[in-house]
N, CA, C and O atoms as a Tinker XYZ file with bonds, in Angstrom:
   360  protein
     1  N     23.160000   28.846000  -13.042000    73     2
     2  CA    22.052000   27.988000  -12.721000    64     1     3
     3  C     22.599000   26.632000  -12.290000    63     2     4     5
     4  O     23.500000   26.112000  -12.948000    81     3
     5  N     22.113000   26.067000  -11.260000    73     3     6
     6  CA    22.653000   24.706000  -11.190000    64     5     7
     7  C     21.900000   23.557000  -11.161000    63     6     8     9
     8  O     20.731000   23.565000  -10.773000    81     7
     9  N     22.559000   22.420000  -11.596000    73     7    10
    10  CA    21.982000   21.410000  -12.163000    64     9    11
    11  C     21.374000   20.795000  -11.287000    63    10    12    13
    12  O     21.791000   20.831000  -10.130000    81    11
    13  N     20.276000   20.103000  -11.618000    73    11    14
    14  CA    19.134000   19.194000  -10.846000    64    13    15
    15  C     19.829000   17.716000  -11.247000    63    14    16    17
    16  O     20.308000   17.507000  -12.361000    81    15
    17  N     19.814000   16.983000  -10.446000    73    15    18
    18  CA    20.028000   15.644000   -9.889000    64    17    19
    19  C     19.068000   14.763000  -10.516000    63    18    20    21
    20  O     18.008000   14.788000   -9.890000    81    19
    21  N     19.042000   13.970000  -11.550000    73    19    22
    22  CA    17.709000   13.042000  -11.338000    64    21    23
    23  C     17.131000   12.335000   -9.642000    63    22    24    25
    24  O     15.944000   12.194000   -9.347000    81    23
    25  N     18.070000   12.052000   -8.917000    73    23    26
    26  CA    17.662000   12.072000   -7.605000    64    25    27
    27  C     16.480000   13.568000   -7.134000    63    26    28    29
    28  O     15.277000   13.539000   -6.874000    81    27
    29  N     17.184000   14.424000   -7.167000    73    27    30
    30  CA    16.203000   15.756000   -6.676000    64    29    31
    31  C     14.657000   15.708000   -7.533000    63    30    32    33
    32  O     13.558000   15.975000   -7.046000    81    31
    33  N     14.871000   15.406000   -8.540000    73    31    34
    34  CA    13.892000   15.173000   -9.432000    64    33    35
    35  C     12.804000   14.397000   -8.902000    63    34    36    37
    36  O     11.698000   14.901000   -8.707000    81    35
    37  N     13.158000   12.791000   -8.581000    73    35    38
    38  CA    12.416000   12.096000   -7.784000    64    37    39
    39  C     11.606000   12.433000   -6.650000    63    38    40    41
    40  O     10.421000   12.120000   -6.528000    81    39
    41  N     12.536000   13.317000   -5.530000    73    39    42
    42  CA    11.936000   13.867000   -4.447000    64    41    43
    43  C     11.005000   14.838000   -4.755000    63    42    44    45
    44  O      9.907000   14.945000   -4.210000    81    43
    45  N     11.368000   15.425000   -5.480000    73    43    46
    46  CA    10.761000   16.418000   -5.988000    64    45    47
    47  C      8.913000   16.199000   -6.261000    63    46    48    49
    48  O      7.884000   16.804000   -5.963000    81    47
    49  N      9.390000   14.674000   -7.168000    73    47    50
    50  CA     7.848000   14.398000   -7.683000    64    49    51
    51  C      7.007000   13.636000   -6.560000    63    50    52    53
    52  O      5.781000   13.680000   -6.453000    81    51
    53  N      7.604000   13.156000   -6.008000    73    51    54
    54  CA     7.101000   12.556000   -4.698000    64    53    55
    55  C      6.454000   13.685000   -4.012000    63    54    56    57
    56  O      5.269000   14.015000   -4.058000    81    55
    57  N      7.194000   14.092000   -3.523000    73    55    58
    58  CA     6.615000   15.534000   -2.719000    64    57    59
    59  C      5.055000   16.187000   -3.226000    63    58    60    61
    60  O      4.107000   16.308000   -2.449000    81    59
    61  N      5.023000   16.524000   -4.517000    73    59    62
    62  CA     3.968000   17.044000   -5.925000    64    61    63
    63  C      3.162000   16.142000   -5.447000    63    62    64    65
    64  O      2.222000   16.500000   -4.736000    81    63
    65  N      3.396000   14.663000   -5.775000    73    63    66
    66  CA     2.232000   13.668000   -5.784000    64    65    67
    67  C      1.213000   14.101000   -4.457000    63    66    68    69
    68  O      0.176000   14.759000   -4.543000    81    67
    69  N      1.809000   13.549000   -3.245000    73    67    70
    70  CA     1.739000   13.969000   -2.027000    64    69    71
    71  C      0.749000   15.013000   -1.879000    63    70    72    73
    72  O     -0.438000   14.692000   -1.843000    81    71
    73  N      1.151000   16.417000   -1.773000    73    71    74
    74  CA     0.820000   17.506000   -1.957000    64    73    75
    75  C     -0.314000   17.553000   -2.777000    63    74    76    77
    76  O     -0.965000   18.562000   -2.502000    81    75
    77  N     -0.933000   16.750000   -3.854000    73    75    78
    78  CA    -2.108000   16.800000   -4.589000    64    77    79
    79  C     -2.539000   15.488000   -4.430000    63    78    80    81
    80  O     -2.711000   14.931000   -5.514000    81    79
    81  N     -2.779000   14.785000   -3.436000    73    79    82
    82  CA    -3.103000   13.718000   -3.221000    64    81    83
    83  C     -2.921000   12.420000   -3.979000    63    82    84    85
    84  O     -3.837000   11.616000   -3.806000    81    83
    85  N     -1.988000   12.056000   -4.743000    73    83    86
    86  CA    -2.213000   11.200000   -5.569000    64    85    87
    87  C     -1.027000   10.137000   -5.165000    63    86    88    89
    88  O      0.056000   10.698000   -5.002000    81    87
    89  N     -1.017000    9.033000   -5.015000    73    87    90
    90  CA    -0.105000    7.908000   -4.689000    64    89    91
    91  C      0.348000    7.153000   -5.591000    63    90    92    93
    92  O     -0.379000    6.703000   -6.477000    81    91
    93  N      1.837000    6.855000   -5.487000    73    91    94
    94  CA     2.536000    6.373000   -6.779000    64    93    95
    95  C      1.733000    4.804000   -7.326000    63    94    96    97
    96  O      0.701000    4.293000   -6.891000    81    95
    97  N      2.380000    4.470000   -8.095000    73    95    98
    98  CA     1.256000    3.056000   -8.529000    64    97    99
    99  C      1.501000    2.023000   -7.875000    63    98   100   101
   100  O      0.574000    1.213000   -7.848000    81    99
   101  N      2.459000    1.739000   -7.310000    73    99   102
   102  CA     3.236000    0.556000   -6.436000    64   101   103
   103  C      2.418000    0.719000   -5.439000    63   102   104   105
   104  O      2.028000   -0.349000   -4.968000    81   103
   105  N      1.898000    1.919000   -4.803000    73   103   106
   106  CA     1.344000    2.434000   -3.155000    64   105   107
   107  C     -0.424000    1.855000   -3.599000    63   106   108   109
   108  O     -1.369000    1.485000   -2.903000    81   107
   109  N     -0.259000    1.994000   -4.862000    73   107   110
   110  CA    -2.066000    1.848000   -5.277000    64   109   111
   111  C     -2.094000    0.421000   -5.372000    63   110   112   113
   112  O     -2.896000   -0.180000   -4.658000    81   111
   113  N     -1.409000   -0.157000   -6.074000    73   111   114
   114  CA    -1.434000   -1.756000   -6.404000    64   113   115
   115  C     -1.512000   -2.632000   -4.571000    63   114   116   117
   116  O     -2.286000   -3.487000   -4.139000    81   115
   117  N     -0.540000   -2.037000   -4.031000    73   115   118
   118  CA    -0.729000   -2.399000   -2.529000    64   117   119
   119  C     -1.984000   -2.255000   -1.759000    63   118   120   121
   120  O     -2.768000   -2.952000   -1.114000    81   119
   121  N     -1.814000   -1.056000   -2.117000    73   119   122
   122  CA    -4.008000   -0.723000   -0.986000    64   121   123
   123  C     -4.195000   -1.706000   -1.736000    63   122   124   125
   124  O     -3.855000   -2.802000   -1.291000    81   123
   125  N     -4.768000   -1.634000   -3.055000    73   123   126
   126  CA    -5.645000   -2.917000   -3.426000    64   125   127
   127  C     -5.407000   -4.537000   -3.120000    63   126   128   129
   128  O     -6.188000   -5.417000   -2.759000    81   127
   129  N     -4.256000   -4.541000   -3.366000    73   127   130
   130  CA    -4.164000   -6.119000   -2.628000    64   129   131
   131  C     -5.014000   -6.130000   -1.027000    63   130   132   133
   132  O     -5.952000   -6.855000   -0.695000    81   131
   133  N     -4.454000   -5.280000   -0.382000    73   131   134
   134  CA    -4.335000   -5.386000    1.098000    64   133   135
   135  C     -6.043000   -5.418000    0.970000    63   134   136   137
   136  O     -6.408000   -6.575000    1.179000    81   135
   137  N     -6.719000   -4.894000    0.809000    73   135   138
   138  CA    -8.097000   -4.401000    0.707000    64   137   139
   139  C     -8.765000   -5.716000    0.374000    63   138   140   141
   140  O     -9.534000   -6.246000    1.177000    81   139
   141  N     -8.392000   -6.411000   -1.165000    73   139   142
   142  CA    -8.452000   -7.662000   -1.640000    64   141   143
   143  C     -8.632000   -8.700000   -0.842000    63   142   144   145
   144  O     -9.533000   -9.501000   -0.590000    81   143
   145  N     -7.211000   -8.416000   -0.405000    73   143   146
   146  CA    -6.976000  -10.150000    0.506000    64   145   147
   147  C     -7.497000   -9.802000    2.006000    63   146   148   149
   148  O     -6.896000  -10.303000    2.957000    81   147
   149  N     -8.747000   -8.844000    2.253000    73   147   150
   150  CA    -8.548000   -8.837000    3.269000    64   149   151
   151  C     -9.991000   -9.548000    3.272000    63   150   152   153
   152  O    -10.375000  -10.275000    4.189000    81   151
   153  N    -10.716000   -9.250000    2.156000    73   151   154
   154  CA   -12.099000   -9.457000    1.863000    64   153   155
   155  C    -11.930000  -10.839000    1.712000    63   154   156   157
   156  O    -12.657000  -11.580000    2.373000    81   155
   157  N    -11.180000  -11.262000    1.032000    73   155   158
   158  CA   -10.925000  -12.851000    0.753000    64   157   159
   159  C    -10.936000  -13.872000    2.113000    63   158   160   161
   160  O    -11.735000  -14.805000    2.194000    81   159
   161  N     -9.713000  -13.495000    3.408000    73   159   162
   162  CA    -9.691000  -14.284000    4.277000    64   161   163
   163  C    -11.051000  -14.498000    5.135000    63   162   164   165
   164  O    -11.080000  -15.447000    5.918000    81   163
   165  N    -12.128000  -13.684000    5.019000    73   163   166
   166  CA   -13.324000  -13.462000    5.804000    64   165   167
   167  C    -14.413000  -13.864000    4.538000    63   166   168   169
   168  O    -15.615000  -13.604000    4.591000    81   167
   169  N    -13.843000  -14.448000    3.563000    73   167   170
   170  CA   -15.067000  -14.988000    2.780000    64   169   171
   171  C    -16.048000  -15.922000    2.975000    63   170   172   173
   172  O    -15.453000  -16.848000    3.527000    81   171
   173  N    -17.478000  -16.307000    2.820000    73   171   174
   174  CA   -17.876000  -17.412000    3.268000    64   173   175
   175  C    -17.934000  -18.540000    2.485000    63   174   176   177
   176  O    -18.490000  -19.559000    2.894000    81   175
   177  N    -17.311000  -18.451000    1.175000    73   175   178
   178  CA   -17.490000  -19.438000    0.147000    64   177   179
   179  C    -16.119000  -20.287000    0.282000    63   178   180   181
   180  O    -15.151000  -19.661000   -0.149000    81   179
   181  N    -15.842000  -21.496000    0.755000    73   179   182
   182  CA   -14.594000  -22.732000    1.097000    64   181   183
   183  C    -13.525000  -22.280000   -0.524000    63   182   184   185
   184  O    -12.303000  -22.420000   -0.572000    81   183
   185  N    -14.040000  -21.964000   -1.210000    73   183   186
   186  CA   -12.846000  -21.958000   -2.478000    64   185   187
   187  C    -11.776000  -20.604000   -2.438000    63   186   188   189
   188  O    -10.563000  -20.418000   -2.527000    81   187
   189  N    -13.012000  -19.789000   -2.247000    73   187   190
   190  CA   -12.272000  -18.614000   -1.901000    64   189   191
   191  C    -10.890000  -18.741000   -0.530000    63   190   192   193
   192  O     -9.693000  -18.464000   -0.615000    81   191
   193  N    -11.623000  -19.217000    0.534000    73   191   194
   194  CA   -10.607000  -19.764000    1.833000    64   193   195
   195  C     -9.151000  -20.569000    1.542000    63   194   196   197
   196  O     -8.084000  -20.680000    2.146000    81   195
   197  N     -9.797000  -21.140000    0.090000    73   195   198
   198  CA    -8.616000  -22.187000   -0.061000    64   197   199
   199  C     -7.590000  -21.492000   -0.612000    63   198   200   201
   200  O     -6.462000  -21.373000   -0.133000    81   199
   201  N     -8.113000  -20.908000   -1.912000    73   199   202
   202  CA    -6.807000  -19.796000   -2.032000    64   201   203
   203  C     -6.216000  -19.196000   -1.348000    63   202   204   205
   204  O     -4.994000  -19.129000   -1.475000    81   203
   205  N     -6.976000  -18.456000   -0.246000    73   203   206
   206  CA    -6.406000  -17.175000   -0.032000    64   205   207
   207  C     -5.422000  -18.265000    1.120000    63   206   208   209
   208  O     -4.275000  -17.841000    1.259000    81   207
   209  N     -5.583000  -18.937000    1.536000    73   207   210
   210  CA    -5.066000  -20.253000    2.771000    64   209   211
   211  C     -3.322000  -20.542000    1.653000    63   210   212   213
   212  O     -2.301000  -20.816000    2.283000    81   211
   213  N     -3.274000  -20.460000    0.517000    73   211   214
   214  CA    -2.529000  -21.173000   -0.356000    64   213   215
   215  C     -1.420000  -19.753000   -1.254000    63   214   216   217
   216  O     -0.243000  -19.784000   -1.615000    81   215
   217  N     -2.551000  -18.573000   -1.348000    73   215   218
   218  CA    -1.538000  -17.789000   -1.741000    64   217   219
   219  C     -2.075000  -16.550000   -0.634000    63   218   220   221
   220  O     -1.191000  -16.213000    0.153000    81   219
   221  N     -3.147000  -15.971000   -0.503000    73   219   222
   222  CA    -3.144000  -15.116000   -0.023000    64   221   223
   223  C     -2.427000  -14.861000    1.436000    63   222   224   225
   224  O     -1.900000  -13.772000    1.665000    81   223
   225  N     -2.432000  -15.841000    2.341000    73   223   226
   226  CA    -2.314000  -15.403000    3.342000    64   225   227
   227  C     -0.596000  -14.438000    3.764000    63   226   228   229
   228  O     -0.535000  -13.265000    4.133000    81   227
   229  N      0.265000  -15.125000    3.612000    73   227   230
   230  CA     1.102000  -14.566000    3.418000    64   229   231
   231  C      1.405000  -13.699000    2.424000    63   230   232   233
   232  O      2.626000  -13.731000    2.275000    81   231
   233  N      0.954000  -13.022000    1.752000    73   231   234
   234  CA     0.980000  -12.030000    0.826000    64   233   235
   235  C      0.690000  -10.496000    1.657000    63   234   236   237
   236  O      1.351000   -9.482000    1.882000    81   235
   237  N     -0.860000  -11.044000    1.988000    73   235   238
   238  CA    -1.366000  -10.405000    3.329000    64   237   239
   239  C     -0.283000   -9.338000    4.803000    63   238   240   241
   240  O      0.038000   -8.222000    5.211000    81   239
   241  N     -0.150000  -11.152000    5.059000    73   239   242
   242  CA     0.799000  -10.781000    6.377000    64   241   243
   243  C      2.512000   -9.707000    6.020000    63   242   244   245
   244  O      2.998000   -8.889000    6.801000    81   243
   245  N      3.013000  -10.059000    4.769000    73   243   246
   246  CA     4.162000   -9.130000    3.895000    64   245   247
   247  C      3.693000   -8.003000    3.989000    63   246   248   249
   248  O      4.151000   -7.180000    4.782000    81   247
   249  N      2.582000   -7.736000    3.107000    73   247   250
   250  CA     1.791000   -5.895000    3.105000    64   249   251
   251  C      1.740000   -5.832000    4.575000    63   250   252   253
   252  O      2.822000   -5.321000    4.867000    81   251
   253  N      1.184000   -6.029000    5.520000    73   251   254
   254  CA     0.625000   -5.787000    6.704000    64   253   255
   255  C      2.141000   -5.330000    7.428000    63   254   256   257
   256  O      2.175000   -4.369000    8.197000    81   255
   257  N      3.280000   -6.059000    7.124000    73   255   258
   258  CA     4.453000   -5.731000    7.877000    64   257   259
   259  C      4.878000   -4.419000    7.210000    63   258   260   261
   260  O      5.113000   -3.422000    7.893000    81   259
   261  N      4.970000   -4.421000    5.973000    73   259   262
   262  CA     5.370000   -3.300000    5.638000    64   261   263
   263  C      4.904000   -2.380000    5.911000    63   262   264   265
   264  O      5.729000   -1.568000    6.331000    81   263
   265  N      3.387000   -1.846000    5.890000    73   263   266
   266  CA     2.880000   -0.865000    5.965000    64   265   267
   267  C      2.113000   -0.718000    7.546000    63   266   268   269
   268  O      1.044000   -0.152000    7.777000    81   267
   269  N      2.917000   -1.335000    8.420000    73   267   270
   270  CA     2.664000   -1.413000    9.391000    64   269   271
   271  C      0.884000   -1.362000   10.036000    63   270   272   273
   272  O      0.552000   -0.815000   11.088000    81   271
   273  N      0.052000   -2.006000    9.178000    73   271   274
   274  CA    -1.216000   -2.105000    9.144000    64   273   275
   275  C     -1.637000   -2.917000   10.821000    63   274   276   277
   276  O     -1.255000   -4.028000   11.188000    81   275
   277  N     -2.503000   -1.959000   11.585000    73   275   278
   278  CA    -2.957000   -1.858000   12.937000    64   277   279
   279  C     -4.556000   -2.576000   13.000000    63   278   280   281
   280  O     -5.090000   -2.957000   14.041000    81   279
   281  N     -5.114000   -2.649000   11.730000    73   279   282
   282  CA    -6.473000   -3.153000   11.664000    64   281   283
   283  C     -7.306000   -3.620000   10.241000    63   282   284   285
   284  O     -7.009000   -3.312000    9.087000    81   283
   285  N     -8.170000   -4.262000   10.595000    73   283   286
   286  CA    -8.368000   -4.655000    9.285000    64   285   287
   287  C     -9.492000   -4.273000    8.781000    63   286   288   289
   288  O    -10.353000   -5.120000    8.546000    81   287
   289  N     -9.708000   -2.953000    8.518000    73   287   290
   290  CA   -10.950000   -2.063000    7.383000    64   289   291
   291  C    -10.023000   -1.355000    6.517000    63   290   292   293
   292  O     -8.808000   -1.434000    6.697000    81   291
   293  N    -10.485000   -0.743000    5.689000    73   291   294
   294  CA    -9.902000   -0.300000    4.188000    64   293   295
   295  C     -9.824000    0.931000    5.125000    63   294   296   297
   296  O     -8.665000    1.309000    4.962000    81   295
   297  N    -10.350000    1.685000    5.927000    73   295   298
   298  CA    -9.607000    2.486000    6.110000    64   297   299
   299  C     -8.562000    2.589000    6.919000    63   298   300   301
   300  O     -8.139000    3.721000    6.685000    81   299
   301  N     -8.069000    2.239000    7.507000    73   299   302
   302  CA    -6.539000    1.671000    8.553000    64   301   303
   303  C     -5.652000    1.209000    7.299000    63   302   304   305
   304  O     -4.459000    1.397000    7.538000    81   303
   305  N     -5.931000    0.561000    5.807000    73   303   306
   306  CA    -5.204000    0.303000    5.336000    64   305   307
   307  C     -4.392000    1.274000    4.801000    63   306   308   309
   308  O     -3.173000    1.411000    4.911000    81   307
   309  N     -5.712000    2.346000    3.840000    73   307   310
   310  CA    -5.402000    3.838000    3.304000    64   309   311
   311  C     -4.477000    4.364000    4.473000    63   310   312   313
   312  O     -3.280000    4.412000    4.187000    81   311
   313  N     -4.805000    4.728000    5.623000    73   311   314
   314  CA    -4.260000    5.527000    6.576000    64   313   315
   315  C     -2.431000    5.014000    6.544000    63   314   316   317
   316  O     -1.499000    5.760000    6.243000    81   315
   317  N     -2.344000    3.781000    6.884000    73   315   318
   318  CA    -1.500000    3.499000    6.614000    64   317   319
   319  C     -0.377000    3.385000    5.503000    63   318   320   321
   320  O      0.842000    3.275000    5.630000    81   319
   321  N     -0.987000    3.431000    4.641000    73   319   322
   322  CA    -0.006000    3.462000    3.230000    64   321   323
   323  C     -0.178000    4.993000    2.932000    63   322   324   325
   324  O      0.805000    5.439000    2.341000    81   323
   325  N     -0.937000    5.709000    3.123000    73   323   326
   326  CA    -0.775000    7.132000    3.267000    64   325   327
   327  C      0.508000    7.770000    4.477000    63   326   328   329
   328  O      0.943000    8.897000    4.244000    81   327
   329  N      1.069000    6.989000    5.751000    73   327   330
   330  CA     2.249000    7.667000    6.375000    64   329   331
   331  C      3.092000    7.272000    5.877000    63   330   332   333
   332  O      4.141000    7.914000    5.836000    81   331
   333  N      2.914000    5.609000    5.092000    73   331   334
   334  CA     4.533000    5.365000    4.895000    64   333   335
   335  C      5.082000    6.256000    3.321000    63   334   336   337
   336  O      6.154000    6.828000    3.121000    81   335
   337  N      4.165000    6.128000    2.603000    73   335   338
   338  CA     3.931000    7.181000    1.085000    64   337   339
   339  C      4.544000    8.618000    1.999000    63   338   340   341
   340  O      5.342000    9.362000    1.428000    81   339
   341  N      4.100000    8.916000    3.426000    73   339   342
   342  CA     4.659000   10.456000    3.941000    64   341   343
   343  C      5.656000   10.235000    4.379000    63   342   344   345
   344  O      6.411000   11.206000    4.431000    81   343
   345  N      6.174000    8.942000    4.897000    73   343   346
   346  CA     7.409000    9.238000    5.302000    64   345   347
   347  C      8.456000    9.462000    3.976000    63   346   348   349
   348  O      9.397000   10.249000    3.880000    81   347
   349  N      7.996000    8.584000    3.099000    73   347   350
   350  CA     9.102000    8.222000    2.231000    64   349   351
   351  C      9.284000    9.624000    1.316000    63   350   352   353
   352  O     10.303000    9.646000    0.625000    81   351
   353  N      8.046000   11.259000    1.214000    73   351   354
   354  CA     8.434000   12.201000    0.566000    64   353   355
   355  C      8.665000   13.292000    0.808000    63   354   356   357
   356  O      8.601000   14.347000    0.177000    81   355
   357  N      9.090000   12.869000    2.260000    73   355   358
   358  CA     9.452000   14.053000    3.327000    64   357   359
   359  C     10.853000   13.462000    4.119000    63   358   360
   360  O     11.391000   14.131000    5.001000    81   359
């Protein structure tokens, strides 16, 4: 019998997740920011603006590079963190 890798292991569970739809917690904590701060920059209340002007915006623009985000509705965000979640378990 030969031995499994904690590496193989990883891929392994990645793959599982994937395969039953479920996204690691790092991939979940991200949609939600992205989703968050997206609602925030289009707020109509000045306090909200000020934050997101002070922390959000660049927080924003970081997720958006990474996950190569094309538009700004929650679903382009999902879509997106759903290929890079596929690239990374394939």
């Amino acid at each position: 019998m030969a031995a499994v890798l904690p590496f193989d292991i990883g891929v392994n569970l990645l793959y599982t997740q994937y395969c039953f739809g479920v996204l690691p917690i790092n991939f979940v904590l991200d949609l939600r920011k992205l989703c968050f701060l997206s609602k925030q920059c289009c707020h109509s209340i000045s306090v909200h603006n000020v934050f997101y002007d002070i922390f959000g915006f660049s927080e924003f623009n970081r997720l958006c590079s990474v996950y190569s985000v094309c538009g700004q509705s929650r679903a382009y965000f999902i879509a997106s963190v759903w290929d890079v979640f596929r690239d990374l378990a394939f």
